[in-house]
TORTI-888740 format. One record per residue: residue in one letter; residue number from 1; x, y, z of N, C-alpha, C, O in turn. Coordinates in pm, whole numbers, plus 32768, in hexadecimal, padded with zeros to 4 digits. Each point is the difference from the previous one (the first is absolute). Last residue first. Layout:
<nodes>
+--------+-----+------+------+------+------+------+------+------+------+------+------+------+------+
! residu ! num !  n_u !  n_v !  n_w ! ca_u ! ca_v ! ca_w !  c_u !  c_v !  c_w !  o_u !  o_v !  o_w !
+--------+-----+------+------+------+------+------+------+------+------+------+------+------+------+
!      a ! NUM !    X !    Y !    Z !    X !    Y !    Z !    X !    Y !    Z !    X !    Y !    Z !
...
+--------+-----+------+------+------+------+------+------+------+------+------+------+------+------+
</nodes>
This chain:
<nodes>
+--------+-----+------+------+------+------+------+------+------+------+------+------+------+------+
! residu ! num !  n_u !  n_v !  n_w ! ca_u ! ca_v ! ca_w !  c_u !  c_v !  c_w !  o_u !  o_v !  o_w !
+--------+-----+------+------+------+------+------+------+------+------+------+------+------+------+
!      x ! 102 ! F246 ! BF98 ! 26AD ! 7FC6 ! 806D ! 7FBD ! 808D ! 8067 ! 7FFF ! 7FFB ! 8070 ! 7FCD !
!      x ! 101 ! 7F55 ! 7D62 ! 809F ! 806D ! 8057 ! 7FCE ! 7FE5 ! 807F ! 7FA1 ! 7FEA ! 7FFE ! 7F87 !
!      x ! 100 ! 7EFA ! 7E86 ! 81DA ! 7FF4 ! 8039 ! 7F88 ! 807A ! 806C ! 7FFE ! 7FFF ! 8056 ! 8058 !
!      x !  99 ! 7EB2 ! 7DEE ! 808B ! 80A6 ! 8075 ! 8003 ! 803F ! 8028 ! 7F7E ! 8029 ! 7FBD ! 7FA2 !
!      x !  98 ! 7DD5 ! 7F8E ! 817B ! 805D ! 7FEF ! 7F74 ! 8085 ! 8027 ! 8031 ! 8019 ! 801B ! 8076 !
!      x !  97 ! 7E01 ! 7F1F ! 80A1 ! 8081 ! 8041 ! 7FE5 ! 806B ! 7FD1 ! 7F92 ! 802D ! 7F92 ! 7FE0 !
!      x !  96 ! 7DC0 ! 8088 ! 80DF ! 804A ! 7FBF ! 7F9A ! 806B ! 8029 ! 8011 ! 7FF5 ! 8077 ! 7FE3 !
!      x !  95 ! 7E6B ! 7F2D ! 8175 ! 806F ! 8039 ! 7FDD ! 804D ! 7FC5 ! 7F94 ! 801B ! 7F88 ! 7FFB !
!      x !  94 ! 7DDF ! 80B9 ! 80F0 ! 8036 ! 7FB0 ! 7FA2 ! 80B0 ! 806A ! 7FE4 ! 8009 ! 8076 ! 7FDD !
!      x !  93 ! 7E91 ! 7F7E ! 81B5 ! 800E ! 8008 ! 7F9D ! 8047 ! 7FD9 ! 7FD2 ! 8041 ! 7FB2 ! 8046 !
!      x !  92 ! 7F13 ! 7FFB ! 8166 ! 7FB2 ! 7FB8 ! 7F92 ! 801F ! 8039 ! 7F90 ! 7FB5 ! 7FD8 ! 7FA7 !
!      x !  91 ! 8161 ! 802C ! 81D9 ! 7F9E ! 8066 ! 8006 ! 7FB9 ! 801B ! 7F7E ! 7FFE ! 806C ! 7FC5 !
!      x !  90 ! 817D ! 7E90 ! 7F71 ! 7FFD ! 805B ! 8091 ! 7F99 ! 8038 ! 7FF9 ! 7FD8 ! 803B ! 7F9B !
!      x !  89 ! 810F ! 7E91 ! 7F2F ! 7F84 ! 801B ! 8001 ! 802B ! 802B ! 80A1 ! 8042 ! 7FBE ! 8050 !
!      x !  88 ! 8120 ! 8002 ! 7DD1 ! 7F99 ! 7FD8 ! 8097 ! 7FB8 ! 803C ! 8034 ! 7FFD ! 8072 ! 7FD3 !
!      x !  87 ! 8185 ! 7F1A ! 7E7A ! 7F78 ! 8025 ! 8052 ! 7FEE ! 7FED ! 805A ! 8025 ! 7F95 ! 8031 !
!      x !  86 ! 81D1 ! 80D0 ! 7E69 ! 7F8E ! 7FB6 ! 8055 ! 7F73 ! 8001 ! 8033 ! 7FE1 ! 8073 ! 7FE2 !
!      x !  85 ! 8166 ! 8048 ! 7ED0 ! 804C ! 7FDC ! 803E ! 7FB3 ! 7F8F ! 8083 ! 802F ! 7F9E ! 803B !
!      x !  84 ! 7FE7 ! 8158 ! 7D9A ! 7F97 ! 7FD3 ! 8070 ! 8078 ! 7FA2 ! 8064 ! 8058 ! 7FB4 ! 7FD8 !
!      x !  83 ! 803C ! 81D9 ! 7EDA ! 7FC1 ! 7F81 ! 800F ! 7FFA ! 7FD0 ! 807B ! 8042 ! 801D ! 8063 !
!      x !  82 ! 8090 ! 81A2 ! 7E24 ! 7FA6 ! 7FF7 ! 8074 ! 7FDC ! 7F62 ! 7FF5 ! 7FEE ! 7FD3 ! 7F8F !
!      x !  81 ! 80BA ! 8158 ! 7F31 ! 807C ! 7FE9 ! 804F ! 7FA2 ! 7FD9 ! 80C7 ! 8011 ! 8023 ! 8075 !
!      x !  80 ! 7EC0 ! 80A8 ! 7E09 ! 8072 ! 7FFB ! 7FDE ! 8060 ! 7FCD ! 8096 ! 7FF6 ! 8040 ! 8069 !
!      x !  79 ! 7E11 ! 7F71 ! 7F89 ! 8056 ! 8069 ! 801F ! 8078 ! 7FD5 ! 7FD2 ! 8022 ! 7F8F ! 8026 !
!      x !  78 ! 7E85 ! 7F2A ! 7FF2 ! 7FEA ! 8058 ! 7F92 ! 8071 ! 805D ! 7FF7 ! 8039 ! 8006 ! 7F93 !
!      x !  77 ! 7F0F ! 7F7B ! 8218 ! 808F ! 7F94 ! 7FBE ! 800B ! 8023 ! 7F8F ! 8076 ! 8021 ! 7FF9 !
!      x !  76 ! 7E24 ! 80EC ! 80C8 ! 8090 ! 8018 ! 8029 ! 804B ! 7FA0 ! 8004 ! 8066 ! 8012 ! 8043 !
!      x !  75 ! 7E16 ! 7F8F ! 7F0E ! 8020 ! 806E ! 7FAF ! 8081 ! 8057 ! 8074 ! 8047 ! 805A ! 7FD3 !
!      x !  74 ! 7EC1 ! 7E10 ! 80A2 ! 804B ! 7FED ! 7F9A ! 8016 ! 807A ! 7FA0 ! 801A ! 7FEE ! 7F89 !
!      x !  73 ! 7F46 ! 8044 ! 821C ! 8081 ! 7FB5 ! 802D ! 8009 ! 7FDC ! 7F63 ! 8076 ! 8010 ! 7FE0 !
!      x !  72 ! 7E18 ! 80B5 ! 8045 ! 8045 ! 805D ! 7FF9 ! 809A ! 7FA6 ! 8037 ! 8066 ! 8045 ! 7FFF !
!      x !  71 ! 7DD3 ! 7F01 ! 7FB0 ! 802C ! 8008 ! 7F96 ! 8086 ! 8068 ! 802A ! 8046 ! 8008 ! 7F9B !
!      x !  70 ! 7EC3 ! 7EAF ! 8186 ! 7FDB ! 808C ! 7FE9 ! 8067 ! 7FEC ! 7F81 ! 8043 ! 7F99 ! 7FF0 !
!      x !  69 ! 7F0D ! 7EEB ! 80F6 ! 8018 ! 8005 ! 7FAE ! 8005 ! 8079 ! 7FBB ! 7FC9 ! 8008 ! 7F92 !
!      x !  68 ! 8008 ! 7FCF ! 8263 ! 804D ! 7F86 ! 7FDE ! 803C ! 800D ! 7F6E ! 807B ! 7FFC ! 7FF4 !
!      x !  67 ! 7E82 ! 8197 ! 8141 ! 8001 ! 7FB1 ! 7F7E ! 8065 ! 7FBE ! 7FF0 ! 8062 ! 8042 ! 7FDD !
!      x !  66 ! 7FA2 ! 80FB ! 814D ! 7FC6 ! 7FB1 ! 802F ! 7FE7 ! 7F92 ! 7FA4 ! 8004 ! 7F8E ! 802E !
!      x !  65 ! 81DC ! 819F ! 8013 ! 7F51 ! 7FF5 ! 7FAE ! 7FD9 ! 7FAE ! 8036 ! 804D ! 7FB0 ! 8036 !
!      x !  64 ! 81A1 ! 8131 ! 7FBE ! 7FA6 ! 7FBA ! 8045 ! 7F79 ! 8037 ! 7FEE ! 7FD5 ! 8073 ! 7FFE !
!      x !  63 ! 8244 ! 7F5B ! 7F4C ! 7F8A ! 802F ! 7FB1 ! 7FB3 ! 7FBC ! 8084 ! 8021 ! 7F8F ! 8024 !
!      x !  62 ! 81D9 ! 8117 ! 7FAD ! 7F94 ! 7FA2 ! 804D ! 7F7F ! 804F ! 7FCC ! 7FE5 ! 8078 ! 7FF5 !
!      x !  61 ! 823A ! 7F82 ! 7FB1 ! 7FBA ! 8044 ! 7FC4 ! 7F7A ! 7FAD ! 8036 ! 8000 ! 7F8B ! 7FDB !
!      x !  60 ! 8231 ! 8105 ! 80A5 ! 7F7A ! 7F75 ! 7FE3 ! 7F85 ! 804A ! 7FD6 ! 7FFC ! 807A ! 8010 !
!      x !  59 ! 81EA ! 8016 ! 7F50 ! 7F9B ! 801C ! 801C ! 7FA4 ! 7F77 ! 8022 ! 7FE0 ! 7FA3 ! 7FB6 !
!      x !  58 ! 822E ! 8127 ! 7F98 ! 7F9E ! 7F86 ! 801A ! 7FA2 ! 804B ! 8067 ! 8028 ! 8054 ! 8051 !
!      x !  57 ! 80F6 ! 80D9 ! 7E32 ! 800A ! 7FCD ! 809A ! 7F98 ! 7FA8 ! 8000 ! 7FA3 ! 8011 ! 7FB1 !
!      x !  56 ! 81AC ! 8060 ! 7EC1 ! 7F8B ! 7FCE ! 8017 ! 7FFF ! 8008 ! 80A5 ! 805B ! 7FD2 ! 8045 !
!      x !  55 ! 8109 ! 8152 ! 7E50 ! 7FDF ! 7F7A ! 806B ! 7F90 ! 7FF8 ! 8017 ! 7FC9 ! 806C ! 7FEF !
!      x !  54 ! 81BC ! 8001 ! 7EA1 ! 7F73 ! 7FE1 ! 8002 ! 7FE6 ! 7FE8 ! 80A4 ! 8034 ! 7F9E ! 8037 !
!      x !  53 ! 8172 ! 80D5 ! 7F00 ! 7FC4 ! 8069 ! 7F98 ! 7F6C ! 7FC9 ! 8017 ! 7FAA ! 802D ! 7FB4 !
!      x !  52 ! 8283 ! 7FEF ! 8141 ! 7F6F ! 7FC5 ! 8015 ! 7F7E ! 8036 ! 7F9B ! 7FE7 ! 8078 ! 8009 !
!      x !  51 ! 8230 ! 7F10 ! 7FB3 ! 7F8D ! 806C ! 8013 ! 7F7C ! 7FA7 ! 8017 ! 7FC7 ! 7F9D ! 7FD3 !
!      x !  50 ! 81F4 ! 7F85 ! 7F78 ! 7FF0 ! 801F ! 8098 ! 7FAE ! 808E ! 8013 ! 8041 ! 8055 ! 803D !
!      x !  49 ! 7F5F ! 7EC2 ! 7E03 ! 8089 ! 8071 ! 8018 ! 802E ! 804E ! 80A8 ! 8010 ! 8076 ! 801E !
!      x !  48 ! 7E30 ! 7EC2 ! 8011 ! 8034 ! 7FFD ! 7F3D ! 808D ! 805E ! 8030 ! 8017 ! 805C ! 804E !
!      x !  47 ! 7E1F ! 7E98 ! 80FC ! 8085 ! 8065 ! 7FC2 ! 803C ! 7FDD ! 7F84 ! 7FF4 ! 7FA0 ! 7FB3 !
!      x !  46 ! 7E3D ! 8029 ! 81BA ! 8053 ! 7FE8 ! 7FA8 ! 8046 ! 806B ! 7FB3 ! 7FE4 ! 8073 ! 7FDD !
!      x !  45 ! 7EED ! 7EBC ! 81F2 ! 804F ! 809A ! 7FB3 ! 803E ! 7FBD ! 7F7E ! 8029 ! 7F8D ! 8011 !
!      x !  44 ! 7E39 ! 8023 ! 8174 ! 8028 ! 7FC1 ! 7F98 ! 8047 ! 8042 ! 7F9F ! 7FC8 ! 803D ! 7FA4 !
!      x !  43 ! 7FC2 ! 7FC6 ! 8294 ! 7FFA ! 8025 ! 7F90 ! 8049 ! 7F9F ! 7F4D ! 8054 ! 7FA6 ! 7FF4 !
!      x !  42 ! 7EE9 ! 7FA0 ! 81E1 ! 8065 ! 8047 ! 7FEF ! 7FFE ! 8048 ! 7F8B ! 7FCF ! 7FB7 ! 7FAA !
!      x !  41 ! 7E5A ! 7FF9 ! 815F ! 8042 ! 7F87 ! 7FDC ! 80A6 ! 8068 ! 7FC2 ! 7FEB ! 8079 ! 7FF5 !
!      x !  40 ! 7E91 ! 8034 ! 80CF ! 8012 ! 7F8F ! 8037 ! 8079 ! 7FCD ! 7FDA ! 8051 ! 7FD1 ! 8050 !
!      x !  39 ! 7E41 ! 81FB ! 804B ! 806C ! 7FAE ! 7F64 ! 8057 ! 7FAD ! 8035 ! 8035 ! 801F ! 806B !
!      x !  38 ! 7D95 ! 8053 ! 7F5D ! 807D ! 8009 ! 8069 ! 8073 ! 7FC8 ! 7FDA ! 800E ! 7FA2 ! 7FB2 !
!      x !  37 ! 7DDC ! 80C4 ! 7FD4 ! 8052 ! 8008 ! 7FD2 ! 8064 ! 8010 ! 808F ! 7FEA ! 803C ! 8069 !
!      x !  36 ! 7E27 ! 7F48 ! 7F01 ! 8025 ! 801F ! 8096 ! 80AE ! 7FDB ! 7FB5 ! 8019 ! 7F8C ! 7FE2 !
!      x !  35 ! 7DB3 ! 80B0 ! 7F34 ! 8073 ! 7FCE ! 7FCD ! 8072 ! 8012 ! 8083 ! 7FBE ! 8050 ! 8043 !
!      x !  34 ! 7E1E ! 7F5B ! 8006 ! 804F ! 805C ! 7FC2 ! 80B7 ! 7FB9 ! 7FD6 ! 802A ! 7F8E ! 8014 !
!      x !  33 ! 7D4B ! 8043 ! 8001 ! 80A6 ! 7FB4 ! 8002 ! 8047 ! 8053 ! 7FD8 ! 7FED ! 8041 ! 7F99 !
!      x !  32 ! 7F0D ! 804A ! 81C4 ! 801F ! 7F8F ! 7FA6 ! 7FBE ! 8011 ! 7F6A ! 7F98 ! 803D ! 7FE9 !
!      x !  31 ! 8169 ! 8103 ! 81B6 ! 7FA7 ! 7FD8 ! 7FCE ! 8024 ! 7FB8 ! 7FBA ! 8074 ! 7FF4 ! 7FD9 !
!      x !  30 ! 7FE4 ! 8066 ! 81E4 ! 8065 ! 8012 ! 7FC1 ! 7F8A ! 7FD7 ! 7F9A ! 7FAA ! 7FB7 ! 8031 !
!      x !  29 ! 808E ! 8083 ! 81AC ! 7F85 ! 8043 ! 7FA5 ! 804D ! 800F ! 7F42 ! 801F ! 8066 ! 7FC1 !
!      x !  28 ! 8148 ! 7F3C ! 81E9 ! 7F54 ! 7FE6 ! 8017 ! 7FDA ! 8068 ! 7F9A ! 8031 ! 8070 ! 7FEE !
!      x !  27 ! 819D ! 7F8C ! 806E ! 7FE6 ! 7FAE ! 803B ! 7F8E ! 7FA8 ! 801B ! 7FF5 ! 7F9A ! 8043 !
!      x !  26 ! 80D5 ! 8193 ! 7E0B ! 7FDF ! 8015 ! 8096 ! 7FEF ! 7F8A ! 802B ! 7FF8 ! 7FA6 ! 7FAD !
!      x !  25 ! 8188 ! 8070 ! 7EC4 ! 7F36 ! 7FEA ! 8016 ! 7FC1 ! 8034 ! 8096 ! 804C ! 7FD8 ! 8057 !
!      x !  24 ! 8150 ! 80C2 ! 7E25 ! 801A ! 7FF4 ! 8093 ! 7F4C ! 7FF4 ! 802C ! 7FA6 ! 8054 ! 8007 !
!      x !  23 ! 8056 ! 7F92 ! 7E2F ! 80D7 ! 8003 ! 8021 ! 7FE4 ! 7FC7 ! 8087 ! 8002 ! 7F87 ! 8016 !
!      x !  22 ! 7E2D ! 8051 ! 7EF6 ! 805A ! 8038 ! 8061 ! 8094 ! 7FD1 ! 7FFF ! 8031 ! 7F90 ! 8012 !
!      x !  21 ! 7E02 ! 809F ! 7EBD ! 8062 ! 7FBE ! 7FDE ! 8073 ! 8043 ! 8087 ! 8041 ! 8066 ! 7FE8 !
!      x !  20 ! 7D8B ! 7F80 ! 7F4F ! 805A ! 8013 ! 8060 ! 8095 ! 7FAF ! 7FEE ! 8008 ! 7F88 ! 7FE3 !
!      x !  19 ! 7E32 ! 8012 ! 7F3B ! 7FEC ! 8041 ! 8069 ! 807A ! 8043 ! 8015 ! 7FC9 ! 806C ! 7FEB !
!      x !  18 ! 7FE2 ! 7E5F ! 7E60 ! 804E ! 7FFC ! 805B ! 7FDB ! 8083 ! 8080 ! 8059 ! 8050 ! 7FE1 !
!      x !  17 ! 7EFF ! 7F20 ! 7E4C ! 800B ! 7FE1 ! 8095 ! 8031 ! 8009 ! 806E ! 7FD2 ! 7FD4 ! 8069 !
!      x !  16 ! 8137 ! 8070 ! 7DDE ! 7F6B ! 8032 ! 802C ! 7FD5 ! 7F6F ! 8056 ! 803D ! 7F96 ! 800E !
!      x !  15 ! 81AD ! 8185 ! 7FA1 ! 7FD9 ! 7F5F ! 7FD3 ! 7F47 ! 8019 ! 804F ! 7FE4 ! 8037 ! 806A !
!      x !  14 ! 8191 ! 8102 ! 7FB5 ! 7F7C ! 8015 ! 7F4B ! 7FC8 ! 7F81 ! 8030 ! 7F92 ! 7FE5 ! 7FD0 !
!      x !  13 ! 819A ! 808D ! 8195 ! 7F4E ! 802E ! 8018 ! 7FC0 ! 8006 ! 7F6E ! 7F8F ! 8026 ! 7FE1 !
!      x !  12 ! 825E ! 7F43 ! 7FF6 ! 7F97 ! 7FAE ! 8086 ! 7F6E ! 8017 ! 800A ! 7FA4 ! 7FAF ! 7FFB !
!      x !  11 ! 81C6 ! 816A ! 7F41 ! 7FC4 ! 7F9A ! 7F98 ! 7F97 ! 7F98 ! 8033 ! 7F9A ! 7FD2 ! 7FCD !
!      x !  10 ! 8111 ! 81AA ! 8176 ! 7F7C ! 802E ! 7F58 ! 800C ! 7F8A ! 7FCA ! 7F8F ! 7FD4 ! 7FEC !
!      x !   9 ! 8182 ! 7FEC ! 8181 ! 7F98 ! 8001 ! 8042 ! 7F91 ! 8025 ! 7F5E ! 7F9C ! 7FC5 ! 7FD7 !
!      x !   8 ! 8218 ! 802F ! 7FDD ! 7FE4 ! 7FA0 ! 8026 ! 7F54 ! 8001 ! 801D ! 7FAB ! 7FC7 ! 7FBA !
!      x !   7 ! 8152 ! 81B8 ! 800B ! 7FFF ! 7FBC ! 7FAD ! 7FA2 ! 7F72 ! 8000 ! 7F9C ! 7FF2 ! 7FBA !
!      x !   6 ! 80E5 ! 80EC ! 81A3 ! 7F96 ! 803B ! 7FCE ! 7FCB ! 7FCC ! 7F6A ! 7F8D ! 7FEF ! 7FD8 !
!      x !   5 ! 820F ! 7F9A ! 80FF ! 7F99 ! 7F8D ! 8048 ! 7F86 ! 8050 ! 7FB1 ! 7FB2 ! 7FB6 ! 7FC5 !
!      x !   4 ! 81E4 ! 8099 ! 7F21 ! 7FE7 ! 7FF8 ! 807B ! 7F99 ! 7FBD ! 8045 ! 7FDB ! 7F97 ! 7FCB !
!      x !   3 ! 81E2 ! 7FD2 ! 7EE5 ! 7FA2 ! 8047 ! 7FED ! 7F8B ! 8012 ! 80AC ! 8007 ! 7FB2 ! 805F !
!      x !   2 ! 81FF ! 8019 ! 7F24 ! 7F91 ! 7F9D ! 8033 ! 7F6F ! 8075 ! 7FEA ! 7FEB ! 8070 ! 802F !
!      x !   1 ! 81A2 ! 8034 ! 7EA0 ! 8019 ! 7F87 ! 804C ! 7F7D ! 7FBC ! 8026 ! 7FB9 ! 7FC9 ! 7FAC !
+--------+-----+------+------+------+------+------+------+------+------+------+------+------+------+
</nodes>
């Protein structure tokens, strides 16, 4: 079925550059630039022969870097079943958020 977050978290930490990739981020000392996973959005199930035989769970997926033109927000849109959802800039870093069906 839904495949798991550990899962998740290894395809995440190949992507290079990348420092750090938190499920659950602390509140402080969080390093840059890291990847900040949380799950958001409804799942994505599909069926065949009233069976359920696929489901996707939604994921936001936040890339934060100090670098405006970092290269790692376009290698997690790159990601199968994954796209860019918005930006913004908090506490002078740079936020990309995707949502991504894993």
């Amino acid at each position: 079925m839904a495949r798991s977050l550990t899962e998740l978290k290894t395809l995440l930490e190949t992507v290079s550059e990348v420092e750090d990739v938190y499920i659950q981020p602390p509140t402080s000392g969080m390093a840059d630039p890291c990847i900040i996973v949380e799950r958001s959005t409804p799942s994505r199930p599909a069926w065949a022969n009233n069976k359920l035989y696929l489901l996707k769970k939604g994921y936001s997926i936040i890339v934060v870097t100090r670098a405006p033109d970092s290269p790692i927000p376009d290698r997690i849109e790159a990601l199968s079943d994954c796209r860019f959802d918005r930006f913004y800039k908090f506490n002078g870093l740079n936020h990309f958020a995707f949502i991504l069906f894993f």
